[in-house]
C-alpha positions as CSV (number, residue, x, y, z in Angstrom):
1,X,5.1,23.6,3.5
2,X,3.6,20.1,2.4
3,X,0.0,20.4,0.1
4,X,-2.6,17.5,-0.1
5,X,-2.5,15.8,-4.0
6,X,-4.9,13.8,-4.9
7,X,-4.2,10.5,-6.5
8,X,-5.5,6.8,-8.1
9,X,-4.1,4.0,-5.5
10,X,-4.2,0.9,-8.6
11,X,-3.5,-2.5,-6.5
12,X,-3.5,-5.7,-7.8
13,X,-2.1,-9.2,-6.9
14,X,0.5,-11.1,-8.9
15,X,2.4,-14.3,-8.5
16,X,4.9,-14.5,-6.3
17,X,7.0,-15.4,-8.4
18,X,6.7,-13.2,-11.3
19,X,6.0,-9.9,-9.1
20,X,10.2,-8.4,-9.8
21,X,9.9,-9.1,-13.1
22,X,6.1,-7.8,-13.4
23,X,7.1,-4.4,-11.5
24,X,10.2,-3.8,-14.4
25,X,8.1,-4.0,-16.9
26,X,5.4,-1.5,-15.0
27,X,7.6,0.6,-14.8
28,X,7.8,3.0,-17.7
29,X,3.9,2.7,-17.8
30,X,3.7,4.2,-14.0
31,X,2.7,8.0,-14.5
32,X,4.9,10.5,-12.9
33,X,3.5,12.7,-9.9
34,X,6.1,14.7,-8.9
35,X,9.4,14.9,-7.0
36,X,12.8,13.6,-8.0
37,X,11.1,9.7,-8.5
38,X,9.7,7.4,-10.9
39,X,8.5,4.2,-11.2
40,X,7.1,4.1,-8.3
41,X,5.3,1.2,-7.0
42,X,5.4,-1.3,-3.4
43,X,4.6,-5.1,-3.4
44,X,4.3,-7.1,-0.4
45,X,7.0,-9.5,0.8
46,X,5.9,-13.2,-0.1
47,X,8.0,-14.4,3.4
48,X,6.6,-11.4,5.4
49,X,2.8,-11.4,4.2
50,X,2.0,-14.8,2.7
51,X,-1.0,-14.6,0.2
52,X,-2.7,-17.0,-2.0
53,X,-5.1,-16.2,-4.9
54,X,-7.7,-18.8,-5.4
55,X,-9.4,-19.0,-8.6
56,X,-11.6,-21.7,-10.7
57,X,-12.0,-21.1,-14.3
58,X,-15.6,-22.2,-15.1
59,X,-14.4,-25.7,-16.3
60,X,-11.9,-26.8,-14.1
61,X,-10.8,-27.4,-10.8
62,X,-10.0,-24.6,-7.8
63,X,-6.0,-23.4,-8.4
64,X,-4.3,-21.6,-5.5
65,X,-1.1,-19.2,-6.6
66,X,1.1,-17.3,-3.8
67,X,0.8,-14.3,-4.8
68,X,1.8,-10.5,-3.8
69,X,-0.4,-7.8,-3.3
70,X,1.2,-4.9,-6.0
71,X,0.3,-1.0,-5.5
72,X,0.8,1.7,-7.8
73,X,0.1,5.8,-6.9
74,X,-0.7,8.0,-10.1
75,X,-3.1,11.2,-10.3
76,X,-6.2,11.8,-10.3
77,X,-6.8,12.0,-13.8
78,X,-9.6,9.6,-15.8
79,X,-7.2,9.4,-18.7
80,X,-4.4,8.2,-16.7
81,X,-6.0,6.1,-15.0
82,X,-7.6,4.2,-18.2
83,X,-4.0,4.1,-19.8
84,X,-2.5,2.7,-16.9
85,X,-5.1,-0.1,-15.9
86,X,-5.0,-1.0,-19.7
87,X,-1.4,-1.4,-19.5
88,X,-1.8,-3.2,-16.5
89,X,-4.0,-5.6,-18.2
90,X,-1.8,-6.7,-21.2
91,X,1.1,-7.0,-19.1
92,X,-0.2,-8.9,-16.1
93,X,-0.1,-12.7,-15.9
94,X,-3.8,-13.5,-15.6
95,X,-6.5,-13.1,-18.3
96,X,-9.0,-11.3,-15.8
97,X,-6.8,-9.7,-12.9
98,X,-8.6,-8.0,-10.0
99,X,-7.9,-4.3,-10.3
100,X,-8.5,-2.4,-7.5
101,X,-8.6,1.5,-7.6
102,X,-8.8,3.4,-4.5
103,X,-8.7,7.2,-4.1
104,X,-6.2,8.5,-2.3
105,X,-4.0,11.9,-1.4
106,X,0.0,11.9,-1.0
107,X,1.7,14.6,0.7
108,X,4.0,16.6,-1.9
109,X,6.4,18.5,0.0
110,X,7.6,21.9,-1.6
């Protein structure tokens, strides 16, 4: 028997480069759902889905990064979810990363 949970898909984008290293240190910060995991999260392969962030800081020039697209599942819960995309912020390489939250449901198998 397999129940519908729902769930806080958190996605952001990170350097190539530093995306390993950036998922560690998520790590212990990624709330537990369920099941015999933790530390869940998925990035995208730089070779397999090649990405560039483009951004211009309001004096300066235009900067392109390869970057990875990084995903992270934890509940529904408001709480959570402010704890986690705080964490998210103080860790993350960029002063303003785009944080995007999308609602979602996992299966959770009994």
């Amino acid at each position: 028997m397999s129940d519908l949970v729902k769930s806080k898909r958190v996605v952001t984008f990170v350097p190539a480069a530093n995306a390993n290293e950036f998922a560690k240190t998520m790590a212990a910060h990624i709330p537990h759902l369920f099941g015999e995991y933790d530390s869940v999260c998925w990035w995208s392969a730089p070779k397999m889905e090649d990405g560039t962030e483009q951004f211009r800081p309001l004096v300066g020039d235009v900067e392109q990064t390869p970057s990875v697209r990084m995903e992270f599942s934890i509940p529904d819960d408001d709480a959570a979810l402010k704890n986690f995309t705080a964490t998210l912020k103080k860790h993350h390489l960029w002063q303003e990363p785009v944080i995007l939250i999308f609602d979602s449901q996992i299966i959770h198998h009994q």
